[in-house]
RODO-2510 file (C-alpha; in nm, 4 decimals, decimal comma):
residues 465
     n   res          X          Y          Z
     1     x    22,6034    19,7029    -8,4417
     2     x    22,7048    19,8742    -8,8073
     3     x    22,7128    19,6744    -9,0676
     4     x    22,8490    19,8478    -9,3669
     5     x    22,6335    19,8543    -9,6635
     6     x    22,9443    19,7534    -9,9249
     7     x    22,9655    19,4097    -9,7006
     8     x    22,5447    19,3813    -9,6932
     9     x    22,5784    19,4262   -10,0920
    10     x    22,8869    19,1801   -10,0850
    11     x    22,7293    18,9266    -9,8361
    12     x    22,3776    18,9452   -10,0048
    13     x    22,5562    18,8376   -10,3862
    14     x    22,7616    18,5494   -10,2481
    15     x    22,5050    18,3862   -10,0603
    16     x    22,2728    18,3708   -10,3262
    17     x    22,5718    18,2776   -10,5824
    18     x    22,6824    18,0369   -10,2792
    19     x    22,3333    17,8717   -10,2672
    20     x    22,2729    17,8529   -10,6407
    21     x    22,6122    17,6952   -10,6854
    22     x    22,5108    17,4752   -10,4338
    23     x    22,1396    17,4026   -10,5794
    24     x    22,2995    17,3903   -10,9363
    25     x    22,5934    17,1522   -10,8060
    26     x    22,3732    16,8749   -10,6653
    27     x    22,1595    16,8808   -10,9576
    28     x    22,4452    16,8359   -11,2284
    29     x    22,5982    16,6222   -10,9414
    30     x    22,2853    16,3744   -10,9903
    31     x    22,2155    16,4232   -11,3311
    32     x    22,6325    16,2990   -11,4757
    33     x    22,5353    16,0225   -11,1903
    34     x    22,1986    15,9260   -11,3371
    35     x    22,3725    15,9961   -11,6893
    36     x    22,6576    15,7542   -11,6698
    37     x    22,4719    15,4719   -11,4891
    38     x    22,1966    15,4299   -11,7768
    39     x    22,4956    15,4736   -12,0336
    40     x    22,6450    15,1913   -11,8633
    41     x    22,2880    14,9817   -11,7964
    42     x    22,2316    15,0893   -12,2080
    43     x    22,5513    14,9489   -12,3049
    44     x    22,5201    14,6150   -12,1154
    45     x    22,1437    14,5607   -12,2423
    46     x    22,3095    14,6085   -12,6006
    47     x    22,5928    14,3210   -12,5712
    48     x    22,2916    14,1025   -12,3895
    49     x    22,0414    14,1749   -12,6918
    50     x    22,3765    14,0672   -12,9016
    51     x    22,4398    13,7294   -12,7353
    52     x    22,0896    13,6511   -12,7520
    53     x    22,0503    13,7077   -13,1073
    54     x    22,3973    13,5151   -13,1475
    55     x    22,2526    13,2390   -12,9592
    56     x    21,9576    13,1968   -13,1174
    57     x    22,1184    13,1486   -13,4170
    58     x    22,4017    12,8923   -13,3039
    59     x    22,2195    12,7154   -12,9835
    60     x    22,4491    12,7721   -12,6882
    61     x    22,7804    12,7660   -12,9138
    62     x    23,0731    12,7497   -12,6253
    63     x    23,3290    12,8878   -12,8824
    64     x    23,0761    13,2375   -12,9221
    65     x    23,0355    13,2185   -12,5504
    66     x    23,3846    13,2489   -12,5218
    67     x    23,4477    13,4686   -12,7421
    68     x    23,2163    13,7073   -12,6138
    69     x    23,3649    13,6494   -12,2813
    70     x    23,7198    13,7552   -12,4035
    71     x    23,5559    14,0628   -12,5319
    72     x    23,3603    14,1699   -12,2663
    73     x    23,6084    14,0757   -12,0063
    74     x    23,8459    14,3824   -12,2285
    75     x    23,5541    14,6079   -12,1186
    76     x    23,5444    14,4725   -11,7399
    77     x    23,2132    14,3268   -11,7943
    78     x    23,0928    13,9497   -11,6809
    79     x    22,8279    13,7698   -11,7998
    80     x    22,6302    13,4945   -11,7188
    81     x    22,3323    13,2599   -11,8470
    82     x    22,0992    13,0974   -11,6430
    83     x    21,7828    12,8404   -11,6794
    84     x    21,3995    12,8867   -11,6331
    85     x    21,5112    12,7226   -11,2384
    86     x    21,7454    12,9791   -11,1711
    87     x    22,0757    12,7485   -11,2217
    88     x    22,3696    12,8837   -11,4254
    89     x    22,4661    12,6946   -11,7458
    90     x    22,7521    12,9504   -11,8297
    91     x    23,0123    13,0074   -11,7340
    92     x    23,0076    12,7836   -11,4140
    93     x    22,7716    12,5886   -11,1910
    94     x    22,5495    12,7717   -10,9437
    95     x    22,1995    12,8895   -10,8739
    96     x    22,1824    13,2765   -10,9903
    97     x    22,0683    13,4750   -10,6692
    98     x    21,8096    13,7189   -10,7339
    99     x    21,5288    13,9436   -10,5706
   100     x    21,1672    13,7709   -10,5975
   101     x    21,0712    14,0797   -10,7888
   102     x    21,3499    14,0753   -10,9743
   103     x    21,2464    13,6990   -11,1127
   104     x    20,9399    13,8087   -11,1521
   105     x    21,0083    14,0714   -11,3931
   106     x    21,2447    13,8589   -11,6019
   107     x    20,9410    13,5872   -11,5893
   108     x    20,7337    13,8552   -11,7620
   109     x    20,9574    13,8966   -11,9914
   110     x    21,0655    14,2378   -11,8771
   111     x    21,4353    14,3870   -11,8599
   112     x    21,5747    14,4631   -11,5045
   113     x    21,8622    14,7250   -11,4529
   114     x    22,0123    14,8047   -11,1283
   115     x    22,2412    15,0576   -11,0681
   116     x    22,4250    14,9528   -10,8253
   117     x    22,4487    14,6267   -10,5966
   118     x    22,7270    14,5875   -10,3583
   119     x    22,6124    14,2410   -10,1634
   120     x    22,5201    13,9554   -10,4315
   121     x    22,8728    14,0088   -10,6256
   122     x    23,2533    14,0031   -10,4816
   123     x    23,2492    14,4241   -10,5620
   124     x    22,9619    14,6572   -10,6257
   125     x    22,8389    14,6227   -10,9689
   126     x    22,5773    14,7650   -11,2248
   127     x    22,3640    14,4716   -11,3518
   128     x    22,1404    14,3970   -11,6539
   129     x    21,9156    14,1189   -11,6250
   130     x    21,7511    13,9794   -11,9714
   131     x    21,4693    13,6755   -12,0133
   132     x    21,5293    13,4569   -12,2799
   133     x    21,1307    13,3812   -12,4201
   134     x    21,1008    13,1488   -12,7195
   135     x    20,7408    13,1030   -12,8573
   136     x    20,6101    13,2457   -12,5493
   137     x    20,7936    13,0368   -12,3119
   138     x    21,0186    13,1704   -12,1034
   139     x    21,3771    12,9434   -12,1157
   140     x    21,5854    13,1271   -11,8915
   141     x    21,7831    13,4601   -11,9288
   142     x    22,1300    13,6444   -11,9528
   143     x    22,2799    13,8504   -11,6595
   144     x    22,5727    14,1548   -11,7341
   145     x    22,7573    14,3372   -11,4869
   146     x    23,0233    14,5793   -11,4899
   147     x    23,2392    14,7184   -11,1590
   148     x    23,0894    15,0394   -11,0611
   149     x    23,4181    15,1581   -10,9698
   150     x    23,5132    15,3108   -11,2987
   151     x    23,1787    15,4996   -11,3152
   152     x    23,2472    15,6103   -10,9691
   153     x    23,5761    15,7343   -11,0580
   154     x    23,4328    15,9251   -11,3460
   155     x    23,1612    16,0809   -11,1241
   156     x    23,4442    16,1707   -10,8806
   157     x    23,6555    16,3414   -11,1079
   158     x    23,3646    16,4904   -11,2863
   159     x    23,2734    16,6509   -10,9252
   160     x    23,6140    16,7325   -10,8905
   161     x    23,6554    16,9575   -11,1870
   162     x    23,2919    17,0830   -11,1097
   163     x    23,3818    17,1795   -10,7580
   164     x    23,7056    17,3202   -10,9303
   165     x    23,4321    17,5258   -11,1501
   166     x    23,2759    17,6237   -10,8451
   167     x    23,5633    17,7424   -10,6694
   168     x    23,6644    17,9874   -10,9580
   169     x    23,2946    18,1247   -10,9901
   170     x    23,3119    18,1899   -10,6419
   171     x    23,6066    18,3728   -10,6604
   172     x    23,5267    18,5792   -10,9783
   173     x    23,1805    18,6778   -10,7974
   174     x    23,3025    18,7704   -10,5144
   175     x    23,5551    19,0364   -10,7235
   176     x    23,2331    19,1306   -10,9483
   177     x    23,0457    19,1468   -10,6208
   178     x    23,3215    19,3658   -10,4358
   179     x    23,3942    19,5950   -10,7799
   180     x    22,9944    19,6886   -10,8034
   181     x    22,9274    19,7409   -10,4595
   182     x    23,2064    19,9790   -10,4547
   183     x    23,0638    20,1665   -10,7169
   184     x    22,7368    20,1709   -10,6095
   185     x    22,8647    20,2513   -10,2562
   186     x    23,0872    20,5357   -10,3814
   187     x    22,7938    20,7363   -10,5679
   188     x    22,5801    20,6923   -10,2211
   189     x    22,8535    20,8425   -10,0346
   190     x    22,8648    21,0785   -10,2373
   191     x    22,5317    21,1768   -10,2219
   192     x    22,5459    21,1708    -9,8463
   193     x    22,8389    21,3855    -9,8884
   194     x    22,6428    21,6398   -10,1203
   195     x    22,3542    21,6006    -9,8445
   196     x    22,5855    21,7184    -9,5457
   197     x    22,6648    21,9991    -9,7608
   198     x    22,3371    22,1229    -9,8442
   199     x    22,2672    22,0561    -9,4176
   200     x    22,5914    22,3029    -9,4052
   201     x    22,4087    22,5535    -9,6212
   202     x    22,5982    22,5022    -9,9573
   203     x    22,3817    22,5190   -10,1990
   204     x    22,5946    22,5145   -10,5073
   205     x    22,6954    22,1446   -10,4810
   206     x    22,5481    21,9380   -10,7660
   207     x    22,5581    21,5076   -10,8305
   208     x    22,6031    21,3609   -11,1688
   209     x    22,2817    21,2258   -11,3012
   210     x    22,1048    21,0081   -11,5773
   211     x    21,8855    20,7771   -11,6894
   212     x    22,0679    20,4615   -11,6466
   213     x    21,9490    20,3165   -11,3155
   214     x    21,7508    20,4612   -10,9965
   215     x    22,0882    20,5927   -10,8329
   216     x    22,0895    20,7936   -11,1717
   217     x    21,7630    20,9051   -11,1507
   218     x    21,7828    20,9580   -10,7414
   219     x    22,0762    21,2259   -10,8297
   220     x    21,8610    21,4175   -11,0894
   221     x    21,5654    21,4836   -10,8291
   222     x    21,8448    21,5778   -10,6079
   223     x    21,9634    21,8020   -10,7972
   224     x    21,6202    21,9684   -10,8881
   225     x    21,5871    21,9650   -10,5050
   226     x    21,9335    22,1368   -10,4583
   227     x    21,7331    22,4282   -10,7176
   228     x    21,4400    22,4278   -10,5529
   229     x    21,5763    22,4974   -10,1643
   230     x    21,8355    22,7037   -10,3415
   231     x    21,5657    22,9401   -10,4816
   232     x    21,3765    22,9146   -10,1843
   233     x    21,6885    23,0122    -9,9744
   234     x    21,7475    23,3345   -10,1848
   235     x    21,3860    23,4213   -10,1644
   236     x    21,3945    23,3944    -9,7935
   237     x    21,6985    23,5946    -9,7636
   238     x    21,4836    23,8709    -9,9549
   239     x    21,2344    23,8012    -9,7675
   240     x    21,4207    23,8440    -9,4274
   241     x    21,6309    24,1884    -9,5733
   242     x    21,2686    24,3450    -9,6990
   243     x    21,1088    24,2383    -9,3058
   244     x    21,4324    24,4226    -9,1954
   245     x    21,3890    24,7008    -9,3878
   246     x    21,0215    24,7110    -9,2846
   247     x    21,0724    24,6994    -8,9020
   248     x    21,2732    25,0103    -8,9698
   249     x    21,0441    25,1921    -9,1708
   250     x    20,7458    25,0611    -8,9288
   251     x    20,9604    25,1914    -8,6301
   252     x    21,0482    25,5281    -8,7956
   253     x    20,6654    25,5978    -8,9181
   254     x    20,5232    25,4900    -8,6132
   255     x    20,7604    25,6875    -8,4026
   256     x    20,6946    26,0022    -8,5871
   257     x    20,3219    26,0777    -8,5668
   258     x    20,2908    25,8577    -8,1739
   259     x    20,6147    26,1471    -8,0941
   260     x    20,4072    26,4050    -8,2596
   261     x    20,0968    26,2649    -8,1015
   262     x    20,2517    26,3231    -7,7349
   263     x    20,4460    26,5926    -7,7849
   264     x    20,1012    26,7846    -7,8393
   265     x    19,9375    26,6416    -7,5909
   266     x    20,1809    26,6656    -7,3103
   267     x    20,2124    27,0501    -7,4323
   268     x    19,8327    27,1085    -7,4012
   269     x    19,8293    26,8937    -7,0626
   270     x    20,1397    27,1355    -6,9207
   271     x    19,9648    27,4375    -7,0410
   272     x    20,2898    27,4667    -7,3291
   273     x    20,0614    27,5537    -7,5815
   274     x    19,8942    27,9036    -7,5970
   275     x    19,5236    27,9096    -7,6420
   276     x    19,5602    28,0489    -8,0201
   277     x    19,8033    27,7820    -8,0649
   278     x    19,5657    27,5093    -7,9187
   279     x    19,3414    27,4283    -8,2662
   280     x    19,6590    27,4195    -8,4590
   281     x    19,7736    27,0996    -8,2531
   282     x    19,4758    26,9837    -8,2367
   283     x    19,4990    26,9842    -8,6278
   284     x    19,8206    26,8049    -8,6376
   285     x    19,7135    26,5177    -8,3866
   286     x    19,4120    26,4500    -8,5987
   287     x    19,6167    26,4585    -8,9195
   288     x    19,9000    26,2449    -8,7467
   289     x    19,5979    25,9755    -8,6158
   290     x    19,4855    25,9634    -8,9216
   291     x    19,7979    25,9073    -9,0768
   292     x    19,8589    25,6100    -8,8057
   293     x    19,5243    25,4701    -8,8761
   294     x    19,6068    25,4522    -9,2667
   295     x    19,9537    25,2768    -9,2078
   296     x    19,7462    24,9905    -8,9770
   297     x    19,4890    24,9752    -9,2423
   298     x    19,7333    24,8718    -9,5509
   299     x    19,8849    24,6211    -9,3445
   300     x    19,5288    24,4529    -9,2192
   301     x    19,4150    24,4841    -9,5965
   302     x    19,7244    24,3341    -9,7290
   303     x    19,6373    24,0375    -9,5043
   304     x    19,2853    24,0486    -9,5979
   305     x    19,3363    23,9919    -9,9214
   306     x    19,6453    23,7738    -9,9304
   307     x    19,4375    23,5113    -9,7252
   308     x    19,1063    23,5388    -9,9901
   309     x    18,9363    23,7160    -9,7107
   310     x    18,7899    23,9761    -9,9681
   311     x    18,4826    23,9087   -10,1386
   312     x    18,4186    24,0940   -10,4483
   313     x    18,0387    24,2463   -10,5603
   314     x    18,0809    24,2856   -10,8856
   315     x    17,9304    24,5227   -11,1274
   316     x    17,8723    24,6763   -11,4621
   317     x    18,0773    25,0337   -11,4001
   318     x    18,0883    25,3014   -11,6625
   319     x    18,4559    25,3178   -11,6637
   320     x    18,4601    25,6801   -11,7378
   321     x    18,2663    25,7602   -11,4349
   322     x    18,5412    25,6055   -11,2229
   323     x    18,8279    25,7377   -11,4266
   324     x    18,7084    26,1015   -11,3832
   325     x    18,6318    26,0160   -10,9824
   326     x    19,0123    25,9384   -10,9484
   327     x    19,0910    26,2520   -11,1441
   328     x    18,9116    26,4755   -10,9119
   329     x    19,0275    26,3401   -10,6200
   330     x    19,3686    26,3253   -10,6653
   331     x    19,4099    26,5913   -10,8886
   332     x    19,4806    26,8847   -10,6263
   333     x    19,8085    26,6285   -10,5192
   334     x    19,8945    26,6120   -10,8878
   335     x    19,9247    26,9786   -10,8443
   336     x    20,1657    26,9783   -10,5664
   337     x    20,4282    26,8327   -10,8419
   338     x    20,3186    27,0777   -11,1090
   339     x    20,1309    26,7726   -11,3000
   340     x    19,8425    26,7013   -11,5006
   341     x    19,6424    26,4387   -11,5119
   342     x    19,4927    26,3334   -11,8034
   343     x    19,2007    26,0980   -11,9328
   344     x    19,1573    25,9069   -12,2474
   345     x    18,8497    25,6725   -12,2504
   346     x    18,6874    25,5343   -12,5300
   347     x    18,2724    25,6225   -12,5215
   348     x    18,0681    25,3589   -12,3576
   349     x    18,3328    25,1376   -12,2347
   350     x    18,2469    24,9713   -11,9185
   351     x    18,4377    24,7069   -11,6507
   352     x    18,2765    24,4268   -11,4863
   353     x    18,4288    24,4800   -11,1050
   354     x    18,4299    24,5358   -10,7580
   355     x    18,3817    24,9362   -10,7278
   356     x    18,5340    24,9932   -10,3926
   357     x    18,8255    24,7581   -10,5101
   358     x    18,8533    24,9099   -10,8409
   359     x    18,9098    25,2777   -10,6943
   360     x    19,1368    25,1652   -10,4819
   361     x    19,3289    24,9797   -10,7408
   362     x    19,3373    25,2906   -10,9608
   363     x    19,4261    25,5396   -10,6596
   364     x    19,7299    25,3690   -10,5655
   365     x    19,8784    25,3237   -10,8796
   366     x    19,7822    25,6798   -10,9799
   367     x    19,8759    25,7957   -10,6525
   368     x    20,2333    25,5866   -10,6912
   369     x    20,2544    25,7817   -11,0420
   370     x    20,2214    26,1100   -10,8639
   371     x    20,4693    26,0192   -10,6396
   372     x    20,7720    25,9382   -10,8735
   373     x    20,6608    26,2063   -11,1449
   374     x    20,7626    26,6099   -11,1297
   375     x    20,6529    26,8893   -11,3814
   376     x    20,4946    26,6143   -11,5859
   377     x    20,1794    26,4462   -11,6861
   378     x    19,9546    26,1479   -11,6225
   379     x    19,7396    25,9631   -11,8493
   380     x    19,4198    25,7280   -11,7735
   381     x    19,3356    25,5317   -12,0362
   382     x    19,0034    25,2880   -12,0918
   383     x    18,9734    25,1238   -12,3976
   384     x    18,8228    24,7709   -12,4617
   385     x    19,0349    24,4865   -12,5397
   386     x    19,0396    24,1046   -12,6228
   387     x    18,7789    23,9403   -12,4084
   388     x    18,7788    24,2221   -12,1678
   389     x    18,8546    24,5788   -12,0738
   390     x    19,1779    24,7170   -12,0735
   391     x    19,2968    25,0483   -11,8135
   392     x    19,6274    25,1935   -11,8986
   393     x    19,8055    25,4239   -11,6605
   394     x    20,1009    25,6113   -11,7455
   395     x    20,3098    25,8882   -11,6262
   396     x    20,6386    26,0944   -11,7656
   397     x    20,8229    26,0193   -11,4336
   398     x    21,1405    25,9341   -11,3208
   399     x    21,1023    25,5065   -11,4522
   400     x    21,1996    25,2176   -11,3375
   401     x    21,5355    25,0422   -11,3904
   402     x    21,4832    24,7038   -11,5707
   403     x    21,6006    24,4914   -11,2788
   404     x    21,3806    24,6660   -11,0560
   405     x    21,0602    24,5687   -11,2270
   406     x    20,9748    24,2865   -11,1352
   407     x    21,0590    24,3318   -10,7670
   408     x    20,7859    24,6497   -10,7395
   409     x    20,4928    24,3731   -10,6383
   410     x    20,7186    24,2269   -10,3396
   411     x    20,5500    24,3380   -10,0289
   412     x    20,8040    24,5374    -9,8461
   413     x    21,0086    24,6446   -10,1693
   414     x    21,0521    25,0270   -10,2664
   415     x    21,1455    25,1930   -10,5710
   416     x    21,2979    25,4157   -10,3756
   417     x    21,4925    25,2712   -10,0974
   418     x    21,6430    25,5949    -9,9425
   419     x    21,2802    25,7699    -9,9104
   420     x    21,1781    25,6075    -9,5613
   421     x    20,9061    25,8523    -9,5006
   422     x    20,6628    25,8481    -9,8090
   423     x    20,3294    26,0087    -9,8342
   424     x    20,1471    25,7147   -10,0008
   425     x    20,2429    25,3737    -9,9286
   426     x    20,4791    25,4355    -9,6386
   427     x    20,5633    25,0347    -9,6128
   428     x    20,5854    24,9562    -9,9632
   429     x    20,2390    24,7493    -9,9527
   430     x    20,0466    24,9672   -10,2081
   431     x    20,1551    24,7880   -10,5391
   432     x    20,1193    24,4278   -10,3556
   433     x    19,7957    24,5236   -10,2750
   434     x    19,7141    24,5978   -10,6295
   435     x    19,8517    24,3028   -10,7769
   436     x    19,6337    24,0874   -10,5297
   437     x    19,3535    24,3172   -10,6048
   438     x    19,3552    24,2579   -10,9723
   439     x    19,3828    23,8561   -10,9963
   440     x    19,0824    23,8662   -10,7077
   441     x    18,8941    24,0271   -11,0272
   442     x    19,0733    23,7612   -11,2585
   443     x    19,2946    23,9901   -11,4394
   444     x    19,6028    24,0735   -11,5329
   445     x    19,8537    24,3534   -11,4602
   446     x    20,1874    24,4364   -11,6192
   447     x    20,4305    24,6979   -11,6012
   448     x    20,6324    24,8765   -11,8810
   449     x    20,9183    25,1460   -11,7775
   450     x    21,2460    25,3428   -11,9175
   451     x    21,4575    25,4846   -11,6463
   452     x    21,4356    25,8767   -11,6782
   453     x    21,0976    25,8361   -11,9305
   454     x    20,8318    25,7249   -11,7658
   455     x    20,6156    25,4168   -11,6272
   456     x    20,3223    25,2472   -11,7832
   457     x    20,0987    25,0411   -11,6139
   458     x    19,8413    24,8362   -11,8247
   459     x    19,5549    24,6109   -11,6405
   460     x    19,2976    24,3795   -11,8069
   461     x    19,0076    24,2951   -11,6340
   462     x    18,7786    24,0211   -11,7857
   463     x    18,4117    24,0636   -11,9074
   464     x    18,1204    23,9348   -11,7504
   465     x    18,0399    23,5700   -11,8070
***
């Protein structure tokens, strides 16, 4: 069964107003009760204490009994005074009936004050009983009474208008009660609204928020949460369009050198292929399988070191040694494009890395510079920096536009988009590789470009601790 969460708020406020009214009720309830009964037992002890006194002074003058009669009697209030035996001696005749404890008290010369008594008297009274000792005898005593009935009609009415009290409370709480829960109810639903729309893959809905209470504070993390899956979504979009784009260029280079690859070998099989022409396609299959075997390699290596499966053996390298190594090797391809390369290293400088990782860090982005620069040149720099030692790589090439920048280290991204056959980095891997490749070592890389002037890349590779 639902049960609404505005009626559990509602339901949960006026029972506990319900049962503190009722707890708070009682008590006041008992305590006007207990209140007016000792005002009343205090007022009769006073008029006793004042006959006493009066008769003390006069010895049993009837004319000051009587008059105290016709005054009391104004306030509904009898008196009576009895003997050290029990037997009245004013007004009227009579034995006084009283409790065994209650005789005993007044023997001891103690007051007695009862409440209420509805048997011993023609209607239910509040009694004060007072001994009469002279020189430590007792002589007798004084009794007072007064109907309850008028203290029972102020205690009725006094409930009355307190019930009255209660009533309006109630009904004030229970519009309190219904105004709050509505409010808090109305900012959950709306949260549960904004939740159904982030579940419908809106990501642009956002809750108010602040610092006021936990609802407050729930819709602020929401919000960051909106960001985060927000972000997230976008980067898995780009994520999805690069795997796209890579399945394409995996199917296209794969399909060229395996079509290549048969095409040879179902000519040589067939007899196709003159003898004379025979070495020649053996040539291109072993250039093509090679060229297969270098596009599986990337992507293993990629892997490799994305997971920390690479373990570096570092050493103190000569940089200039390895600078000139990637000059010779590459330089012949640099040729191709009419460019030079060039080196610029400062004497003695040396880099505490991984050599195999370091030449391959350097040939791909020297390799990437080759690729994007024409009729130009390309600089190697090695200098030593702040607390390590700084390689600088820069070409005169075609750039980089500014938005594109940060996007070169994405793993499937291209400068390039429409070149889907590439020499060097046919899947767009190489540059991820080298970023991975440099923060193995510790370092840093960053890239500066001008579209139409150039690229720079600058790498900073800590020194040995």
């Amino acid at each position: 069964m639902k049960f609404k969460y505005i009626y559990q708020q509602i339901s949960s406020h006026i029972s506990i107003i319900i049962v503190a009214f009722i707890v708070l009720s009682v008590l006041f309830s008992h305590y006007v009760e207990t209140l007016v009964y000792t005002d009343k037992a205090e007022e009769l002890t006073e008029y006793g204490e004042n006959i006493m006194k009066d008769l003390e002074m006069r010895i049993m003058d009837r004319e000051v009994l009587s008059d105290y009669s016709h005054i009391l009697a104004g306030r509904k209030i009898e008196y009576m005074i009895f003997d050290e035996d029990r037997r009245i001696i004013y007004p009227t005749g009579g034995r006084i009936i009283l409790k065994d404890a209650e005789w005993n008290k007044i023997k001891q010369g103690q007051t007695v004050t009862v409440k209420q008594d509805r048997n011993r008297f023609d209607q239910a009274v509040t009694f004060v009983l007072l001994p009469y000792v002279k020189d430590g005898f007792f002589l007798g005593g004084i009794l007072l009474a007064s109907p309850i009935s008028g203290s029972r009609e102020m205690i009725s009415q006094i409930n009355q208008y307190l019930w009255y009290a209660v009533l309006i409370a109630l009904a004030v709480a229970l519009l309190l009660s219904w105004v709050l829960s509505k409010i808090h109810v109305n900012r959950i639903k709306k949260l549960q609204e904004a939740t159904s729309l982030i579940a419908a893959g809106d990501y642009s809905v956002r809750l108010p928020s602040s610092n006021f209470d936990e609802i407050g504070e729930l819709g602020e993390d929401f919000n960051h949460m909106v960001e985060k899956l927000h972000q997230s979504n976008e980067e898995i979009e780009s994520l999805e369009n690069r795997r796209r784009q890579f399945m394409a260029d995996v199917s296209h280079e794969l399909r060229t050198p395996l079509t290549t690859i048969n095409g040879v070998i179902q000519g040589i099989k067939n007899h196709m292929i003159p003898e004379e022409e025979k070495e020649k396609g053996m040539e291109l299959v072993s250039k093509e399988t090679k060229r297969l075997i270098r596009l599986v390699n990337e992507n293993l290596d990629y892997e490799k070191i994305r997971s920390n499966g690479v373990t570096l053996k570092k050493t103190e390298i000569e940089l200039v040694e390895v600078l000139e190594i990637i000059k010779d090797q590459l330089e012949m391809l640099a040729d191709e494009k009419n460019t030079t390369i060039l080196l610029e290293v400062e004497e003695y400088v040396t880099i505490y890395a991984d050599y195999d990782r370091l030449v391959q860090i350097l040939i791909n982005i020297t390799k990437n510079s080759i690729q994007f620069t024409e009729n130009g040149s390309i600089t190697l720099r090695g200098k030593v920096g702040y607390k390590g030692t700084i390689i600088e790589i820069e070409d005169t090439g075609i750039g980089i536009d500014p938005e594109e920048i940060e996007n070169i280290w994405g793993r499937f991204y291209k400068a390039d988009i429409s070149r889907t056959s590439t020499p060097y980095g046919e899947f767009g891997l190489g540059l991820s590789i080298v970023k991975k490749l440099v923060q193995l070592h510790g370092g840093d890389i960053h890239v500066y470009s001008e579209k139409g002037k150039g690229t720079k890349f600058v790498m900073s590779f800590p020194i040995k601790k």
